[in-house]
Structures are given as C-alpha cells and as structure tokens.
N, C-alpha and C positions, 0 to 999 in steps of 0.2 A: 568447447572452451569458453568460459567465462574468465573477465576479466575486470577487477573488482572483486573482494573479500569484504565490501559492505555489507549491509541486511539485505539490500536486493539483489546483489551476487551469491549471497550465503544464501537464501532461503531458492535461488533459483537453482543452486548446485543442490541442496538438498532434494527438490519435487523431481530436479531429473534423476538425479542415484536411485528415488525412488520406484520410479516408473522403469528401471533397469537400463538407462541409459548413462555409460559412464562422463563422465562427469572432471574434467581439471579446473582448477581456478588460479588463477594469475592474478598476483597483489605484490604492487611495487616495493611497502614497505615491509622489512623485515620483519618488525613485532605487530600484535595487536597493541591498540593503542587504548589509554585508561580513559582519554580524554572524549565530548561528546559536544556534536554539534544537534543531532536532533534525540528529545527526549517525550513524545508523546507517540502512543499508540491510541489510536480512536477505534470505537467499537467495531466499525470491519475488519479492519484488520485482525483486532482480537477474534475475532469467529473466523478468521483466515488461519490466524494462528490456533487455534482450537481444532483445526481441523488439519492438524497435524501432530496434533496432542502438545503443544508447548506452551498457550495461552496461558495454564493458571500458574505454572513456574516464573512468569516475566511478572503476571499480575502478582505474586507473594512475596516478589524481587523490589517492587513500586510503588507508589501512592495513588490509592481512588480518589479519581476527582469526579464529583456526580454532581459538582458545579462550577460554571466558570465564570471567575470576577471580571467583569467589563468595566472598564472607566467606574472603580471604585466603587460596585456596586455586584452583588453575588448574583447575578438576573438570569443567566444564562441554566435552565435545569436538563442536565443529559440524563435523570432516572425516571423518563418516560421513555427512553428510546425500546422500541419494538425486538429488543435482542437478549440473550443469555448475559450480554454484559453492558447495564445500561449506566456506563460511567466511561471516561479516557484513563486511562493509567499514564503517570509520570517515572520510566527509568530510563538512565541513562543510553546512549547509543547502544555504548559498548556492552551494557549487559543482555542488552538484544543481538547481538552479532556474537559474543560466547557461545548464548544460547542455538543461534543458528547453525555456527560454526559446528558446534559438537554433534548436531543433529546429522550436518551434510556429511562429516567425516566418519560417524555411526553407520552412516547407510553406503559410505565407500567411495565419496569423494579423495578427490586428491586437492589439498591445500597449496601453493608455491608462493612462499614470500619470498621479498627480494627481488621478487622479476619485474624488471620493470619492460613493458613492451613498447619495443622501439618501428615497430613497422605490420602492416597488416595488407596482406593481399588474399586474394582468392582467384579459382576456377570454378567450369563444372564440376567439381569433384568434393571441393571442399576449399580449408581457408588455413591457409600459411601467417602462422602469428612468432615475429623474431620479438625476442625479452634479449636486456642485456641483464647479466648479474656477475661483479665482483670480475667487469673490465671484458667478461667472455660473450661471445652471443651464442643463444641457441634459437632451434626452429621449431616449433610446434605445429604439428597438420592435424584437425579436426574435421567431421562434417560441419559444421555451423561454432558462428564464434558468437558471443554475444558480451558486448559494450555496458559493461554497468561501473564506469571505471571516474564518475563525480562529475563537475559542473568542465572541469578542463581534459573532458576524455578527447585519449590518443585514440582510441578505434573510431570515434566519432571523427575526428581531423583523416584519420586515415585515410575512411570512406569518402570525402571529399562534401560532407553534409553541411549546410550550414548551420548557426546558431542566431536567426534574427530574433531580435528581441530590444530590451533595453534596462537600463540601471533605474530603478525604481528609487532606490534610496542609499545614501553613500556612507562610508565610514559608522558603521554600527558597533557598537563594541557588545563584547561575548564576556563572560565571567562567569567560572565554575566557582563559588565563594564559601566560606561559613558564614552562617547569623547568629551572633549575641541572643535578640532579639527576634528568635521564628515569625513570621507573618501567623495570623491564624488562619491562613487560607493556604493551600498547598498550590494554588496556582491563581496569577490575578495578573488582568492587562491594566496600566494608569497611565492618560495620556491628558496633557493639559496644550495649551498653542503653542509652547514652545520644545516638548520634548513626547519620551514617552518613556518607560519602564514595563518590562514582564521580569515576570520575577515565578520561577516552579521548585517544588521542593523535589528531591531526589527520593528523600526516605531514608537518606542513610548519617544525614547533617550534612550535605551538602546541598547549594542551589545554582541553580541556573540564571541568571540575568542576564537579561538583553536591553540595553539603554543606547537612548539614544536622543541629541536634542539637537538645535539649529544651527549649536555654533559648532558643531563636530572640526577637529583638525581633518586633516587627508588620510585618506584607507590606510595609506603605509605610515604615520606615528602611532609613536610608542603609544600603551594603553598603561594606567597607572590604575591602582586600587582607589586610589584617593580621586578620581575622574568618573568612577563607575557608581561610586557611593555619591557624588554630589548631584548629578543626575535623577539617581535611584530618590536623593531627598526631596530636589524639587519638583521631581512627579508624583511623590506620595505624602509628603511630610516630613520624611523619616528617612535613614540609612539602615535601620535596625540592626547596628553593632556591627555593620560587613565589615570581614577579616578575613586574611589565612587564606588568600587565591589561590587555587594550583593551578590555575589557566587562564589567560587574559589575552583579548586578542581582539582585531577590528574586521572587516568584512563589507562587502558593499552589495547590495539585495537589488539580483537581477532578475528580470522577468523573459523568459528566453524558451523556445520550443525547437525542435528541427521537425523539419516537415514532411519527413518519414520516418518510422522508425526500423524499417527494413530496408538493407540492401542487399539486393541476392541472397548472400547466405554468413550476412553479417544483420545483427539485430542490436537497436539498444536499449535500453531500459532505464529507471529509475533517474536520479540526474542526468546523465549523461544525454537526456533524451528529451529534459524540461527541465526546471528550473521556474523558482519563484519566490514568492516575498513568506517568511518565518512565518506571518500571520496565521492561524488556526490550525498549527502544528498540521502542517497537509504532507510536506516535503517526503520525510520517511515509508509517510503511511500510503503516497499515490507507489511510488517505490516498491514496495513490498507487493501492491496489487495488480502492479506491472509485473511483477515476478510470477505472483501465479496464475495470471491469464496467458502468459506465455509458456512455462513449462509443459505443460500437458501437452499444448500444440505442438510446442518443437517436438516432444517425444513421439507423438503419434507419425512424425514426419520421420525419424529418424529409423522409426520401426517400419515403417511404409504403408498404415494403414489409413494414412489423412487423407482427408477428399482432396482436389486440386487447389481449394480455396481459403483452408482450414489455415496455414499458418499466415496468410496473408489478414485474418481476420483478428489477429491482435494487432495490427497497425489500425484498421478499422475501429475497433473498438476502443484502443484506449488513447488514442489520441485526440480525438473528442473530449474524453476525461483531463485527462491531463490539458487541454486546452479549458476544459471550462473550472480547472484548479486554480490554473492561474489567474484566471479571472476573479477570481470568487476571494483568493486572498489577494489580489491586487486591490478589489475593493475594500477589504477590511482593513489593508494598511492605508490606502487614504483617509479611510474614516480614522485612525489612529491620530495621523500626521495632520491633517487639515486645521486649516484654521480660518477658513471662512465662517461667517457668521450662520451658516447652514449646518456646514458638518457641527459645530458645537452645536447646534442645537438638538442636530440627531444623539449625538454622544451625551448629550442631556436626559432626553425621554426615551433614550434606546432601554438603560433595564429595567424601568418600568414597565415598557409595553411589553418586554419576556416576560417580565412578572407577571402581568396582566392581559395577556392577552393567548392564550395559551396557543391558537395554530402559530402565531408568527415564533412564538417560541421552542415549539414541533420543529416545523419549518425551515428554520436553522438549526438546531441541534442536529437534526438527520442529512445536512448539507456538510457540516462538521465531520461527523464523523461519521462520512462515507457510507452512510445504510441508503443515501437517496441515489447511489449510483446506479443505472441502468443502463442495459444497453440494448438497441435497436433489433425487433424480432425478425430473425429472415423473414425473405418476401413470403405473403400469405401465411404466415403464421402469426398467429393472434398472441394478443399479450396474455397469459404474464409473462408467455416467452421473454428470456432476457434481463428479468427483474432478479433480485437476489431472492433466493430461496430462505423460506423463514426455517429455524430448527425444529425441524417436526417432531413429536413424539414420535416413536417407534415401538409397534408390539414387540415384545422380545428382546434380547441381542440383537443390534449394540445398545439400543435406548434411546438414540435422537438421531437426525441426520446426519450433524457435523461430526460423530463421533463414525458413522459408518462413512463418510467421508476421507477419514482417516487412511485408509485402504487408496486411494489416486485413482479411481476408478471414478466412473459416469454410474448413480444411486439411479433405478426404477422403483418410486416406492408407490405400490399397486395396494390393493385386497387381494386374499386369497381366491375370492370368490368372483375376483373381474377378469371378465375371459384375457384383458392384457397382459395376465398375471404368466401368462404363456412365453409370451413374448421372446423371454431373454432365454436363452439357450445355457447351459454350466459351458463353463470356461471360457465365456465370451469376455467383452470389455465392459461388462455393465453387470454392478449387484444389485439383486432384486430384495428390496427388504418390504415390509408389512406395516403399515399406518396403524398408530392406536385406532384412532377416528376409523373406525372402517369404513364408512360414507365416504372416506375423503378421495375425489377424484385421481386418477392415476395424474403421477406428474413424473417426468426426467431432468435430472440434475444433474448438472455436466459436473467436473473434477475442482471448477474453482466455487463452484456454489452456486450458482446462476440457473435458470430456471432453462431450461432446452426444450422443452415442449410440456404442456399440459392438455389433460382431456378437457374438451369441451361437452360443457355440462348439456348446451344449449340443444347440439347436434352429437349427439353420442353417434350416430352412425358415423361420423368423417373420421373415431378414432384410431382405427384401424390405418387405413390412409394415412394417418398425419404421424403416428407412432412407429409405422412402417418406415417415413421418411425421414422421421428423426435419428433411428436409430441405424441408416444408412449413412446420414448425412454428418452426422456428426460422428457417432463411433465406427464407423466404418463395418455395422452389425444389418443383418438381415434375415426375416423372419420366414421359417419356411411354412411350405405352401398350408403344411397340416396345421399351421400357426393364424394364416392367413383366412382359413375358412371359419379360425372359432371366433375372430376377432370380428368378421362381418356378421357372423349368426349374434 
C-alpha cells in the first residue's frame, strides 16, 4: 500500500508491479492536478528514469538546461557531467507524475483517488490503512504500507515519528505565469540584499517563479500578480511582460527530517520523510531516489528472498542522503538570502570561479545533480562498491546498462571468457550481459544502479570469495560447487 499518487508514490508503485508485487496507491485528492510545485529533474534521476524507459519522453516534454544562471551570471556548466544526460531538464510536476502514473497502471497498479487516509496501524502480519471517501470509511490490509503522502503526512503522524527541524524562510510566493518578454535563459537564480527571484521556463509558454524579498506579508496573505512582478523587477531589472497567472500562491521553506524512515512495517519516503529549502531543485529528485532504493528492497522482502538486513538498509543509506540534501540546499539558500558583507561577496566571484576554475565547477554540478551520491560499501568490501554505476557499453543486446536495467533485475556484467561469467545460474535474480571493453573487470549492479561488488584488479584470487558473497548477500543467489571450483582455478 502506498500512499501518495506523487512522483515518488507513482514511480514506487510502478518498480513494485514490476517486480510482480501488487501494488494499490491511495491519494486523497480526486483528480490529477495541472498545477506544479517541483519542476526539475537532474541527471540522476534522468538515468533512474532511463532505466525504466521513460527519461526521453519527460526530456521531449521539457527544456535542456546545460547551464545554470547564478546571481546574473550563466557560471554554472552541467555539459561536463559524466552521464548519457549531461543537462537538468525543466517540466512541470504534473508531467512527471502522468508520466509515472501511466507506467505504474500499465504494469497493474491500482490508482484510489479520493481516499483520504484517516488512520494507520499495524501487526506482525501486516498494516491496517482506514481512508475515508464520500462520508464512508473503509479498511485496507497490506504486508507493508509506505508514507509518500507530502510535507503534512498522515502515515508519518500515525506512526508517532517526529518532524524536527526548522522554517528556514517564510512567506515565499509561487507563480505559474506567461512572459511578454521570455528571459533568454530557460532557468536563472537573481538575488540582490534585499530579495531573490528564480524564474524556469516550462517549454510550453508557461514559467515558474519563485520570489521572494524582506518585506514579505505572512504565509496565509493573498498573493497578487502585481506582488510577484515587483519583486521579479527589483531582482533583475525587469518583470518581462508577467501576465495570465493560472496559479499563485505563498509557502514557507522548512528544513525538517524524521529520524527513521522505517517503522516495522510502515516506510516513508520522499517528503514525507525530509523536507527542504527549493534551492537546487533537490526536493522531487531526492524523492524519486528514495523511490528506487526502496522498491527493489521491499520486493525482495515481500517475496522472501531478502537477507535479514536488506530492507533495513534504505533507512541506512538514504537518510544520510537526504540529511546531507538538506544541507547542501540550506547552504545555497543562505547564500541567496544573505546579506552580510561575506555572502555578497561570495555571490560576487562565485560565477566566475565556475567559469574559471573547472573542479570547483565539476564539484558542484555533480553535488546538483545527484551523480556524487554514494553510499557506504558493506563491511570489507572495497569501493567502488556503492558508487553509481556508469552506463556501460554492452556487446550485443540491450547496448548499455541502463537499458539492461530496464528488466528490475541485479546486471552481472562479466567477459565471456572470465571464469565469473559462470556464476549466475538462468532463472535466477541476476542477468548476466557482456562488456564491449572485454578487459573490463567483472562488476554487479544491484536494481537502482549502484555498484554491489566489483572484481578486484589488484587480488583477482579474492574474486570468487567476494562474488560468492555478493551474490548471497544481496540477491539471495548462490553459486554451486562446480561454479565454485572454476572461479578459484
């Protein structure tokens, strides 16, 4: 049971239908909505979405941004980044959550608008989820529930979790708008001491603005068109002809985590589980990669082949991430807002030194958009354990990783001619596919893309060993004995 029809409830019902595990989702409001709070994908995610085949329909939907304007300056360059897609794409939410939607109900989810859920227990058995709709209640029994249900999740209060944290910045106003006047830039942050303006294009003549200055009224006043363009002038000069709102609205940017994301056999995800400042469009995208470091677990759980450790190890991993998201754009909204005689001077030579200085410009771009995430190698396993898997070429069908990927399966991608290439058994949980590179060290690729073991170059005798225990430890696969003897010869 998921709860939330977001992108990270939609793309989390999708990876389970996939993996054969059924799947309901529970969303309070009747319709999809046209309207959109988060509008960037960053290039992980794009290679998350790749590897489910839907990246290049959201990117043909969007605008490439392969630079991002800082404080008035284009400085920031994302077409170095190390990926099949070295840009962020700008579209709206909602065309990301069609997109998913369609996918999760293709592979056999079940959609429930209207439901809104009013109460959440559990047992050893499973988890009792009551929705009221249209005055009646009903009761839902699942193995596992999971909380992807926005910043005021009911399964998160249910669970009795808390939300510490704090309000970073108040009364921000939102504005879905037309421009007279397009920017020539499809995405550009301008902050001067007393305010700030983002401003993203959609691609379709509509934009996104987010403004905001010192003298803001309180979260709950009106928002006027005429409010959001004076703002938008004296952070850039200019209002560029804004008209014709179809959405106008304030908000207050909280910095907030709960300090598990598992309880018993209730999980949460995406906001409901973190929360943080718009800065560097992180919000949707940590979201979505909460989605797929979890699904795979939960299913492997639900089919009963997880180690004992296995679904405990997405509270492990991503909530380090998600703690260090928050961080990462808490600092960028200071440096927005600040007005000390420091921060301006950083927002001074900051795009500069991108321009000129190429690792600090690396450096961040790959902290953006999510390709510097890693996570920590089990004990005695050496890195790259845990790092993200780059797209490998592939001899043959399919042609890269992420496309063999595609399948929810754990990739061995070996040589024909390396005795690992034994290893995986047919009909097991791991496809074995074939490196262009045929030098290239065997390596295992778990289902979100993450690197699970590789052969060490150094000690080729410990392969066997460490391949053995990967493929125990993680797919719950073991190599028999006639397996065992070619891998030590």
């Amino acid at each position: 049971m998921v709860v939330g029809a977001g992108p990270t409830g939609l793309l989390l019902a999708g990876d389970l239908c996939a993996r054969g595990v059924g799947c309901t989702v529970l969303e309070r409001g009747a319709h999809g909505s046209n309207l959109s709070r988060a509008f960037v994908l960053h290039a992980r995610s794009l290679e998350q979405l790749d590897a489910r085949g839907v990246a290049d329909e959201l990117i043909a939907g969007g605008v490439v941004i392969r630079r991002m304007r800082l404080f008035d300056d284009p400085g920031l360059d994302l077409s170095r980044l190390p990926s099949r897609f070295p840009f962020a794409v700008s579209t709206p939410q909602y065309n990301t959550e069609n997109v998913l939607e369609d996918r999760a109900v293709g592979l056999g989810a079940e959609i429930v608008r209207g439901a809104e859920v009013v109460g959440v227990r559990q047992d050893d058995q499973g988890v009792l989820v009551d929705t009221r709709a249209d005055g009646a209640v009903r009761t839902w029994r699942a193995r596992f529930a999971v909380g992807a249900d926005g910043v005021r999740s009911t399964v998160r209060q249910a669970v009795g979790l808390p939300f510490p944290g704090r309000s970073a910045v108040r009364s921000v106003m939102l504005a879905d708008v037309r421009l007279a006047e397009p920017p020539p830039w499809p995405l550009a942050l301008h902050a001067t001491e007393e305010g700030f303006s983002f401003i993203a294009s959609y691609g379709d003549g509509w934009y996104r603005v987010i403004a905001w200055d010192r003298r803001q009224p309180p979260s709950d006043a009106p928002v006027t068109l005429a409010e959001v363009a004076d703002v938008v002038r004296r952070a850039t000069g200019r209002d560029f002809g804004m008209g014709d709102a179809r959405w106008l609205s304030r908000f207050h940017s909280d910095e907030r985590q709960v300090p598990s994301y598992r309880v018993g056999r209730v999980l949460l995800a995406g906001d409901a589980a973190h929360v943080h400042s718009p800065a560097g469009g992180q919000g949707m995208n940590t979201g979505l990669q909460d989605a797929v470091n979890l699904a795979w677990r939960l299913a492997a759980e639900v089919q009963g082949w997880a180690s004992p450790t296995l679904l405990d190890g997405y509270d492990a991993e991503r909530r380090p991430v998600g703690r260090a998201v928050l961080r990462f754009s808490g600092a960028l909204l200071s440096l927005a807002l600040g007005s000390s005689r420091r921060t301006r001077a950083i927002r001074a030579v900051l795009p500069a030194v991108l321009r000129g200085v190429r690792p600090v410009n690396d450096r961040l771009a790959m902290a953006i958009s999510g390709l510097a995430i890693a996570y920590p190698p089990p004990e005695g396993v050496p890195r790259p354990a845990g790092r993200r898997a780059p797209d490998i070429p592939l001899a043959g069908e399919p042609g890269r990783l992420y496309e063999a990927l595609r399948g929810g399966r754990f990739v061995l991608i070996v040589s024909p001619d390396d005795p690992a290439s034994v290893a995986v058994r047919p009909g097991g949980r791991v496809d074995r596919v074939a490196p262009e590179e045929r030098r290239r060290p065997a390596m295992l690729v778990r289902p979100d893309g993450y690197i699970a073991w590789a052969a060490d170059k150094v000690h080729p005798g410990a392969r066997a060993v460490g391949l053995r225990a990967a493929l125990a430890a993680w797919c719950g696969e073991s190599s028999p004995a006639s397996v065992r003897r070619s891998l030590r010869a």
